[in-house]
N, C-alpha and C positions, 0 to 999 in steps of 0.2 A: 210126552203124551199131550199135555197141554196145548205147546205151538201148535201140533198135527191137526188138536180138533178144531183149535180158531183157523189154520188154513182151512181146514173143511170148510168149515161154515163160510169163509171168505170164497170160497166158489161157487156157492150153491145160497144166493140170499135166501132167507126168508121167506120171504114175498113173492118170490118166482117159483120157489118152488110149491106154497100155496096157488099159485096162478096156474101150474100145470097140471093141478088137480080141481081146475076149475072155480076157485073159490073168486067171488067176486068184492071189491073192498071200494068204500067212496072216499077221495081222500076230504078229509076233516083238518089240515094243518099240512104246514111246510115237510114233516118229515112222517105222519099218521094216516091209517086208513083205518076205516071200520066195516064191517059186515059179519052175518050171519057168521055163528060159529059152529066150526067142523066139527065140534067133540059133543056136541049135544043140540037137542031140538030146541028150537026156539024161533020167536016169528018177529021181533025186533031183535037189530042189529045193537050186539054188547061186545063183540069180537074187535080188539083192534091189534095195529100190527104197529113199530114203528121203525123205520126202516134205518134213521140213524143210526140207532142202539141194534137193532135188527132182533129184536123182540117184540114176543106179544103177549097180550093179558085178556080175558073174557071177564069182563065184571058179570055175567051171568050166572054161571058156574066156579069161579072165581083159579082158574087155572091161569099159568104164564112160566114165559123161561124164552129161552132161545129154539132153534131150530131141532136139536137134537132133543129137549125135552117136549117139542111136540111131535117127535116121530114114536118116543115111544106111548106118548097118552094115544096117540088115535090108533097106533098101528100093535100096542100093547107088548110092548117090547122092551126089553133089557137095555140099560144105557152102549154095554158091548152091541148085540146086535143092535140099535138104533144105529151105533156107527159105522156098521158093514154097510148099511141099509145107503144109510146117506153117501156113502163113500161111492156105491156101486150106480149112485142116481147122480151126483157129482163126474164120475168118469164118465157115463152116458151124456151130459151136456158137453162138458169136455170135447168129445167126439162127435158132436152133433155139430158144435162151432169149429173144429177143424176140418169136417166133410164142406159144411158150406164155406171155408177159404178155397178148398181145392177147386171146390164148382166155381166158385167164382173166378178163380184165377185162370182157369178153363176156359169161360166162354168170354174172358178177356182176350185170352190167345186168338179166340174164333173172328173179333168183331172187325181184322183187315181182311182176311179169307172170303167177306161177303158181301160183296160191294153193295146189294139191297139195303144193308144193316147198316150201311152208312147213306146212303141215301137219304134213309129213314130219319136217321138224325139231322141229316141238313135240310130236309122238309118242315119237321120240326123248328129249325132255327136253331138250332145246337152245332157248330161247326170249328171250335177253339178245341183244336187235340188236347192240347194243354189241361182244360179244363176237363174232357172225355176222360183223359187219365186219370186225373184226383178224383172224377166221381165212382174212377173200378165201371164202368160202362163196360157191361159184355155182351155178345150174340147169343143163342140158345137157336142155334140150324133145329135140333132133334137128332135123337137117335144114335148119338154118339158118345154121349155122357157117364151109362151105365159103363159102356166098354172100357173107357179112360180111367174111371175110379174105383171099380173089381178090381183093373191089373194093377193097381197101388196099392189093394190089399183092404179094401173099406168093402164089407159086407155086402149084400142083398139087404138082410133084414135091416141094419143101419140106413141104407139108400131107402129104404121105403117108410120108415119111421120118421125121417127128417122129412120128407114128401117128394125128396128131388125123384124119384120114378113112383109110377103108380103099380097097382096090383097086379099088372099084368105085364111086369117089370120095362116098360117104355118111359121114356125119359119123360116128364114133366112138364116141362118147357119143350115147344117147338114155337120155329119162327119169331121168336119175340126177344127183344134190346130187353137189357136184366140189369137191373140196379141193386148194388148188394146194401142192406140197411144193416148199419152199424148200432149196436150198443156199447159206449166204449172205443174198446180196441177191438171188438167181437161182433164179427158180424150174428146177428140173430134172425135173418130171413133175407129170401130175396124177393124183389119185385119184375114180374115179367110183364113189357109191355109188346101186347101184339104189335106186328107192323104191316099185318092185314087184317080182313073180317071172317077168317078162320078160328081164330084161336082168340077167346076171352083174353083181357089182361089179368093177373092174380098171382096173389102173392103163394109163398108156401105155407102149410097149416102152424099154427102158433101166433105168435108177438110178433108185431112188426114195430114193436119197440117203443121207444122215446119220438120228440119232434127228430127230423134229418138235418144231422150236422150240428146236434147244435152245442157242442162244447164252441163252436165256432165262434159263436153268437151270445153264450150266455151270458155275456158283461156288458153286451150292449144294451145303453141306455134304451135305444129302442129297437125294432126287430118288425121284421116286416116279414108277416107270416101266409101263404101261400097253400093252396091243396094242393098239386099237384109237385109231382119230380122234373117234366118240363117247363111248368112253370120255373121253379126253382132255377133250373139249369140257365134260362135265358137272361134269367135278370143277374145270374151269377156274372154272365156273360157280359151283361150292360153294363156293369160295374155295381151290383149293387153288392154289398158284404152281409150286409147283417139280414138277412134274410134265411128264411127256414121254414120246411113244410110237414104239414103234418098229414101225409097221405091219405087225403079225404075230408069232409068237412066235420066229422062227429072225431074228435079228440077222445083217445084212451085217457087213464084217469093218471098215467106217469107223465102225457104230455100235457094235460092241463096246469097239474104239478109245477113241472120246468116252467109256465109262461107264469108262476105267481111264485115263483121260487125268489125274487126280487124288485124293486120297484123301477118300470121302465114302463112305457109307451110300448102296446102292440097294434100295428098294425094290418085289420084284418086283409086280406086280398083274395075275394073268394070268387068264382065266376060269376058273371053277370047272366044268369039264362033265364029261359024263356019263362019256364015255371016258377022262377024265385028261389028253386031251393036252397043254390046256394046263398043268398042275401038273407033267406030265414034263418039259414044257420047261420051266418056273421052277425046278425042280431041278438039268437041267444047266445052265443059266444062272449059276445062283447056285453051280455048283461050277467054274467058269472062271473065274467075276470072284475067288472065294476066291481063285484059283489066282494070280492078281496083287497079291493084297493090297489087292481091295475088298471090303466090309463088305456082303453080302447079304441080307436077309428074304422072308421069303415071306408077302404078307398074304393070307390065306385070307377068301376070301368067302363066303355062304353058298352053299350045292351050288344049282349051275343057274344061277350069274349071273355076271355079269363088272360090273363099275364104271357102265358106263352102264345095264344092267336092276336095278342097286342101286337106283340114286337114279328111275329111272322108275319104280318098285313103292314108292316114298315111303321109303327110305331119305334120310337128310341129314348133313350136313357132320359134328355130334359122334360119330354111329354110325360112320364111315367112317374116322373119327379115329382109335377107340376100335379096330377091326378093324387099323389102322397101326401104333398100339401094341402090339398083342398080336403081330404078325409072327413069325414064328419061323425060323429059320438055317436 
């Protein structure tokens, strides 16, 4: 009985599954987060979680345990059922991370089928199959999704819970190049990028996880960090390794985590646009990671570009280099 419940709990953290009920936590430490607690009112944050040990404790109320004894404090349950409970919320991610391998593996199949969808990428500056492989690069035509993963036997209601069809049971993704975002070994979301002005880019509802890629990366002394996936993609391309992006410029509070998880050099690399935003954000970025005792720069690109319109307009790997070196605090 023992081993069964620590696999349980080995499926299903803590902190994710606090996260899928919305609970919001800052992290305070290498392996700690705190916020508002679920089991009682209160207006400062006494709730923490820690994710090594994968417990948590409220100095407000003064409760703590693991996973299964907060299922039964908030949901008022028997240690038996608390384990149904988790078991049957456990198999639902389970299932949720095996519908998005099949999608993904899916619109892998699709992305020679569509000559557009490849185009697309070499517009982009993305053109090393090689590398389209490793990143799981897939097509999303529309409209054929639902049919392919009903007849393998994955639900309606499953397909609409994870987000891959909407209500009106149509596939999700139409027209748009699909990035599956890994946590781990498990993908936990995908990324749809339009490859016209039809259809918004966006991801599916939930976590889009950690930084991309970045068991890749996490030992390197320094790491050159990126918003975007084609960004990402072309400097992969140029030869850069240690590189990793955090899909957008406001960091979740698992990837702020990862960039102060060790002492290295990050290199911000955020676009250069009209408005500043992104520059405002590699500003305060880069005065949070200070604020832990990480090494920040800011590599300034030319006005109007970000990393992937560098190297699309015929920038290359020494100029790029040469912009890495000159970064400034």
């Amino acid at each position: 009985m023992g081993e069964d419940v620590e696999a349980l709990k080995r499926r299903l953290p803590l902190l994710e599954y606090l996260r899928q009920y919305n609970w919001v936590g800052q992290p305070v430490g290498r392996s700690e987060f705190v916020g508002l607690c679920p089991l009682h009112e209160e207006t400062r944050p006494s709730f923490y979680v820690n994710t090594r040990k994968d417990v948590f404790y409220c100095h407000g109320c003064g409760q703590g345990g693991d996973l299964i004894r907060f299922i039964q404090l908030s949901r008022h349950l028997s240690f038996r059922q608390s384990l149904a409970c988790l078991d049957t919320q456990a198999t639902l991610v389970d299932d949720s991370s095996a519908v998005l391998e099949k999608a993904a593996d899916f619109y892998q199949q699709q992305l020679d089928h569509y000559p557009e969808a490849m185009r697309y990428l070499n517009q982009r500056g993305l053109y090393d199959p090689a590398l389209i492989g490793e990143f799981e690069i897939g097509y999303a035509p529309g409209g054929s999704l639902r049919r392919h993963l009903t007849a393998q036997g994955y639900s309606f209601d499953l397909l609409r819970q994870v987000g891959l069809i909407n209500v009106n049971g149509s596939d999700a993704f139409y027209q748009r190049i699909v990035f599956p975002l890994r946590q781990g070994e498990h993908i936990v979301n995908l990324y749809g990028r339009s490859i016209g002005t039809a259809f918004a880019h966006r991801f599916l509802p939930g976590t889009k996880g950690g930084l991309y890629a970045w068991e890749k990366v996490r030992h390197c002394p320094e790491v050159i960090l990126v918003e975007g996936l084609f960004d990402y993609a072309v400097l992969r391309q140029a030869g850069f390794y240690n590189v990793t992006c955090s899909l957008g410029t406001h960091l979740n509070a698992d990837q702020f985590l990862e960039l102060c998880d060790g002492p290295r050099t990050v290199y911000l690399t955020f676009d250069v646009d009209a408005n500043q935003s992104g520059q405002q954000a590699a500003v305060q970025l880069a005065l949070r990671l200070s604020a832990r005792g990480i090494t920040a720069r800011r590599v300034l690109l030319p006005q109007g570009h970000d990393p992937n319109s560098f190297f699309v307009e015929g920038g290359n790997t020494q100029q790029f280099q040469s912009l890495v070196e000159a970064a400034q605090p």
